[in-house]
N, C-alpha and C positions, 0 to 999 in steps of 0.2 A: 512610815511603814518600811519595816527593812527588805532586800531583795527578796531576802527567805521565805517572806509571807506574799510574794507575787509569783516568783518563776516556783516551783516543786523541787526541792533536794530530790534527786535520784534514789538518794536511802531513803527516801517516805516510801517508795514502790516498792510492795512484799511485804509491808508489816500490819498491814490495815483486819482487824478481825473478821472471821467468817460473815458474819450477820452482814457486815458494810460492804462487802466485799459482794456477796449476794443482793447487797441495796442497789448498789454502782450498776451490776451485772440485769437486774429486773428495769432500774430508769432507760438504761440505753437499748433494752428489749422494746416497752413504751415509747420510748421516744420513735424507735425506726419500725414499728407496726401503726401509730396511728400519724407520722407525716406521709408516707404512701396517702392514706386513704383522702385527707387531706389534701397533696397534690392532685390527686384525680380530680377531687371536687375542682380545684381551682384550673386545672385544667382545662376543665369543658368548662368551666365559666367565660373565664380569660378569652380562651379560641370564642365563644362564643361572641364576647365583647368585641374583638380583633375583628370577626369576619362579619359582624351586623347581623346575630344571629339573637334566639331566647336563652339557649342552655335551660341546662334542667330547672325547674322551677316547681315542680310537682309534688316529691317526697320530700316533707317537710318545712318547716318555713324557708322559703324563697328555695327550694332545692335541695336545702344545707346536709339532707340525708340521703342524697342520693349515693353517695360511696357505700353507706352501711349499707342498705335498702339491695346493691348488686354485688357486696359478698354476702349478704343472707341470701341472694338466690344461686348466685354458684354453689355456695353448701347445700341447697337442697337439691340442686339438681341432679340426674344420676350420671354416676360417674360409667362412661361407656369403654370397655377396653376391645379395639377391635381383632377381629383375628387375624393370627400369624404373627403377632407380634410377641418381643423377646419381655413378657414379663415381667423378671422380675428387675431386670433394669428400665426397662417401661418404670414401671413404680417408681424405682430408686433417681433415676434422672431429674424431676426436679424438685425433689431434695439437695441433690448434689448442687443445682443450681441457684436454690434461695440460701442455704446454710450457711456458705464462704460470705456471701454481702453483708450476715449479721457478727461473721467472729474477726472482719478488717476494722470495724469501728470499735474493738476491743484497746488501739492504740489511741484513738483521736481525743486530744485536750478538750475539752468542754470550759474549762477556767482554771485559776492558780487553784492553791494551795487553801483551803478553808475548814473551820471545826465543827465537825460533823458531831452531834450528840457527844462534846467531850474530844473529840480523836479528832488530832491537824492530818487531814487526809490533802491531795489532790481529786481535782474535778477529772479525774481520769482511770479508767478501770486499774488499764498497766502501761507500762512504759519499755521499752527495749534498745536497748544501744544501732542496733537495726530497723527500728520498727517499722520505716515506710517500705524497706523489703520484703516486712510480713505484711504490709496491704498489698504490695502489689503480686506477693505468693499465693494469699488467700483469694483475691479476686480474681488471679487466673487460671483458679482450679474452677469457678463457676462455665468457665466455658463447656469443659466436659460433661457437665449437666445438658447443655446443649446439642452437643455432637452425640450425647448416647442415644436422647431423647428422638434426632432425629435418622440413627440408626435403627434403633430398639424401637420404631414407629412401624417397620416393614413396608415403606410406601415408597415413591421417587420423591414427590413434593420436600416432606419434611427432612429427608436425606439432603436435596439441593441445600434447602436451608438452613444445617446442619455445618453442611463443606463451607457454606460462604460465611457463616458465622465462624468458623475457625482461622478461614485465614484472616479476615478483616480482624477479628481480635489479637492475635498473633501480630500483624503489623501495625498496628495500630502503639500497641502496647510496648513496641521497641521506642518508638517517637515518644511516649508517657515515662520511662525507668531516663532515657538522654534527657529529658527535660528535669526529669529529678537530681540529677549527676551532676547538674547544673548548680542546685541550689544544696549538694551535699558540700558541692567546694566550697562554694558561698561562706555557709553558716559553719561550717568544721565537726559537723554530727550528723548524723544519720536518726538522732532520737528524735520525735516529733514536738519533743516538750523545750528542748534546746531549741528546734529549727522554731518555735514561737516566740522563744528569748529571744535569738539573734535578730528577730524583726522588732523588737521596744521600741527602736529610733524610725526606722524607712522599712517599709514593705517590699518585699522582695515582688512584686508586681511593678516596684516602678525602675528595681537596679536589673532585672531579671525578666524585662519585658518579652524579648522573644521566645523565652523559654515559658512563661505565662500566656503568653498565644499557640504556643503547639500544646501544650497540654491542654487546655480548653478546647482547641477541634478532636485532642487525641482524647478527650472523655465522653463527647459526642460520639463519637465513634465506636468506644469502649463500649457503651452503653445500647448499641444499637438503637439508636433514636434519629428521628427525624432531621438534619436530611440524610442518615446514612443508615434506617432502618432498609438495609435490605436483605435481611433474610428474611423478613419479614414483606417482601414485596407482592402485595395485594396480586397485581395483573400477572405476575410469573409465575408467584408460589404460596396461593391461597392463604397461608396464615405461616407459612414458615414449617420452624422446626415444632411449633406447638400443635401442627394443624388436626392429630388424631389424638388431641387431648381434651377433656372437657371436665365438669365440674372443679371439683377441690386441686384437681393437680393443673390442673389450667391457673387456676387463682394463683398456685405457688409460680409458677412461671411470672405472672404480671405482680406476683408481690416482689419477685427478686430483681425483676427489671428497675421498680422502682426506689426499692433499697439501695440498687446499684445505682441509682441517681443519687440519691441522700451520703451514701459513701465516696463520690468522686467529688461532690460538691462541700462536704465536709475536710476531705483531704486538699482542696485545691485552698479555700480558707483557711488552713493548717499551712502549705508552704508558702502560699503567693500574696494572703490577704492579711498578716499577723496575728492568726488562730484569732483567740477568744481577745484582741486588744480592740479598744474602744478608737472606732476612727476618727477622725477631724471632722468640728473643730470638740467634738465629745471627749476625745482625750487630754484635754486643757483641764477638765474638771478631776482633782486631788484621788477621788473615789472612785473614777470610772472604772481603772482595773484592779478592783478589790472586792473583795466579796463574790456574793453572787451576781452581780449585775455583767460579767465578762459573759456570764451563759447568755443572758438575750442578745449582743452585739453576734455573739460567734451564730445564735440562731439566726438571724437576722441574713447575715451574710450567706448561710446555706440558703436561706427563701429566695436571696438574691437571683444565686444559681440555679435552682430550681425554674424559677421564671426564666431564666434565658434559654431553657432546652422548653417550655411551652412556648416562646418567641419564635423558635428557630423552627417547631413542628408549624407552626401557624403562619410563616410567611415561607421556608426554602421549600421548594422540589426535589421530587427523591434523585437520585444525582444514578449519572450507569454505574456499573462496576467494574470498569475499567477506570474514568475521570477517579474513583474512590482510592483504588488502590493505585493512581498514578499521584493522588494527590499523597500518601501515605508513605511511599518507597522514591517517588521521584520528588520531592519538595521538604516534607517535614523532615524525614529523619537526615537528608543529606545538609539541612539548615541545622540540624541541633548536632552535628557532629560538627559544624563549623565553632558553633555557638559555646559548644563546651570546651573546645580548645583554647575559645577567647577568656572563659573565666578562668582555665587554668592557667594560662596566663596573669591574668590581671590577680589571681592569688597567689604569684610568685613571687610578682611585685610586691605585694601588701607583705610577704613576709620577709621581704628583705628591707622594708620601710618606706616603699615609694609612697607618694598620694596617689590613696586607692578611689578615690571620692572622682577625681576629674579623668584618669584612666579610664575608669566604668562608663563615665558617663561620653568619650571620646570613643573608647568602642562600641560601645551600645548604637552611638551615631552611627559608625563606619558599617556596622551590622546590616541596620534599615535601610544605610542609603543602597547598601550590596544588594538587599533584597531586592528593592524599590526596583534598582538597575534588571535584575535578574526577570522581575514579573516581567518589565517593559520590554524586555527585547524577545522575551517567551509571547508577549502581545502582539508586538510591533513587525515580526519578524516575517517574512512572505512566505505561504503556505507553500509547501508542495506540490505540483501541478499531477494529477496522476496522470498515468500514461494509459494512452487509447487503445480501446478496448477492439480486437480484431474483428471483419466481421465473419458471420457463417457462411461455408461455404454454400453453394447451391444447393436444392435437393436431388439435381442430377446427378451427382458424384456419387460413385460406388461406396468408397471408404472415405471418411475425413481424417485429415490431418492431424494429429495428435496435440499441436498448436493450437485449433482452435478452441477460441475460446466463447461457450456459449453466452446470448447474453440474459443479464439480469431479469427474473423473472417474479415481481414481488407477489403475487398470487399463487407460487409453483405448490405450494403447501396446504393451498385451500382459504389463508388467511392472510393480509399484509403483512409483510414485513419490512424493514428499513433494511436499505444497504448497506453492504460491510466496505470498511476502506478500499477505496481502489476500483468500485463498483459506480455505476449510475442508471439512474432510472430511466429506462426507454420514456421517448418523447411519445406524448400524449397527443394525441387527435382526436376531435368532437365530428361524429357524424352526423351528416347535413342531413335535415328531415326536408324534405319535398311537402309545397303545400297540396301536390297534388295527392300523393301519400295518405297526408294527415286527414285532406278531406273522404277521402275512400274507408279510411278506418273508422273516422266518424259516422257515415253514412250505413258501415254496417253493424257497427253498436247496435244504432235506431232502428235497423229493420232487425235485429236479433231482438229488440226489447219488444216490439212489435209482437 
């Protein structure tokens, strides 16, 4: 089989006829409407299995319909619009937020090059000399669905979760585009159907290791999911940005959360996993990347990913949001700036002839050990002693000092609260009960019951 009939000539993209072209455009519609409902199910299975739980078990054999069974009931439920709020971007918000998740998998390889009814097409709708700058264009237009949603709500809550979903995707998404920049030097294209050529031999997961662990926290992230769902943080803010949404436009919110699973886990098997190539030792076999058979390896590999955000909601805690975005602006992105300057390095070498094979793999080393070093002494390191807190002056003083400083009061709001840096909680003392006490109160119980 010649190259032609594995990787897609460039010129196949744009000549494919209407009808096929609206065949490509309806599979990939199908494909990301019914794995959503699909992960759901597996979802609450899995967590179910994970935690020693039943999961659903009810609609249908063994459960199997419980996805269908709860968007038949969000469509029938009524859709409640409450007042004060900005209409018709109300409505429009999450539209704006499922829309982008279905037109980013417009670039992503599914398999080579195969003959559709007669026509050598590609397993790909379209292709673009930039195309993973149109996933990462389209996907960050889904945020503004977000922000309108929990403007256009008129409430505090869905506002909070609104703000905190902008900046968390925002930085989030700078560490996702360095980790891509990574693997543009890499492969020498920006088209996603080259960056699956250039991985035939090694996957760019194993030359391109650090830049394949920041993007995998930075799609968790992306994704707001567990452990970094917090704008959606239950004890703060009720249900987030969605919380004055209900029926059918609620469903579009949780349909695009989990498109946007299916779309970063599709793209991360796109740069890091060798798209639709057949892994070890299944790639030994002549056929494995021909034909149709590339499309179940490349599905395979999204379920992969898919399972590791039900992993990660089923064992981490939701993390502050401080730890989030110190873990985001003070760790990732200042690691993938170091990271990308090593590959462009190490492809300067390769074009002036060095051996690109033991460099890579010589920094790659010097990379982990940096890190390794870098965690340990952020671990190891003696904490800051804070400094003591003054005490109040007496209640005989006319005026107090402008110095002092009151102390910590975790009840002053009616409810506990933890303390902020630099603060401590007054020492606790248990008051002594008298058994003479205890017996006097008993005594007059029995003569009240009396």
């Amino acid at each position: 089989m010649t190259i032609e009939a594995v990787y897609p000539d460039p010129a196949l993209f744009g000549h494919d006829p209407w009808w096929l072209v609206l065949g490509k455009a309806l599979a990939i519609f199908v494909f990301l409407v019914l794995t959503p409902l699909l992960t759901i199910l597996a979802e609450r299975k899995v967590m179910a299995w994970m935690q020693m739980r039943v999961g659903p078990n009810r609609v249908g054999p063994r459960g199997m319909l419980q996805s269908l069974a709860d968007g038949i009931k969000l469509a029938l439920k009524e859709g409640i619009v409450p007042k004060g709020v900005d209409k018709p971007i109300y409505i429009l918000a999450p539209i704006i937020a499922a829309v982008p998740a279905f037109m980013a998998f417009a670039v992503i390889p599914f398999g080579p090059a195969v003959s559709i009814f007669g026509h050598y097409t590609p397993l790909q709708l379209t292709d673009l000399p930039v195309a993973v700058l149109y996933v990462l264009a389209a996907t960050s237009i889904g945020v503004y669905g977000i922000v309108l949603a929990g403007w256009a709500s008129g409430s505090t809550y869905p506002l909070l979760g609104g703000l905190r979903s902008t900046a968390q995707v925002i930085s989030y998404e700078i560490a996702m585009a360095l980790s891509f920049a990574a693997v543009f030097l890499d492969a020498g294209t920006m088209s996603t159907s080259g960056i699956v050529a250039a991985q035939e031999h090694t996957w760019y997961v194993f030359l391109l290791l650090p830049s394949f662990l920041i993007y995998v926290t930075s799609m968790v992230g992306e994704t707001n999911r567990a452990p970094f769902d917090l704008p959606e943080a239950e004890g703060e803010l009720v249900g987030g940005f969605h919380t004055e949404y209900s029926s059918l436009s609620f469903a579009m919110f949780m349909l695009a959360e989990y498109v946007n699973m299916v779309t970063v886990s599709a793209l991360a098997t796109t740069l890091f996993l060798g798209g639709w190539h057949a892994p070890f030792p299944l790639s030994l076999w002549d056929g494995a990347n021909s034909g149709w058979w590339p499309v179940l390896w490349f599905t395979l590999k999204v379920w992969g990913f898919l399972f590791v955000f039900v992993w990660l909601r089923a064992t981490l805690p939701r993390l502050r949001y401080d730890q989030f975005m110190g873990l985001g602006w003070k760790i990732l992105i200042p690691i993938s700036l170091v990271w990308v300057m090593i590959v462009a390095t190490v492809r300067a070498f390769r074009n002036e002839g060095y051996d690109v094979r033991s460099i890579a793999l010589v920094v790659a080393g010097l990379v982990v050990a940096l890190v390794v070093v870098m965690l340990l002494w952020k671990r190891l390191r003696p904490g800051r002693v804070p400094a003591p807190e003054k005490r109040v002056e007496p209640q005989g003083r006319a005026e107090p000092s402008p110095e002092t400083l009151e102390p910590f009061d975790p009840m002053a709001g009616g409810y506990p609260v933890p303390p902020m840096p630099g603060q401590t909680l007054p020492a606790f003392r248990r008051t002594p009960v008298s058994v003479t006490s205890a017996h006097s109160t008993g005594s007059t119980q029995e003569n009240s019951d009396d």
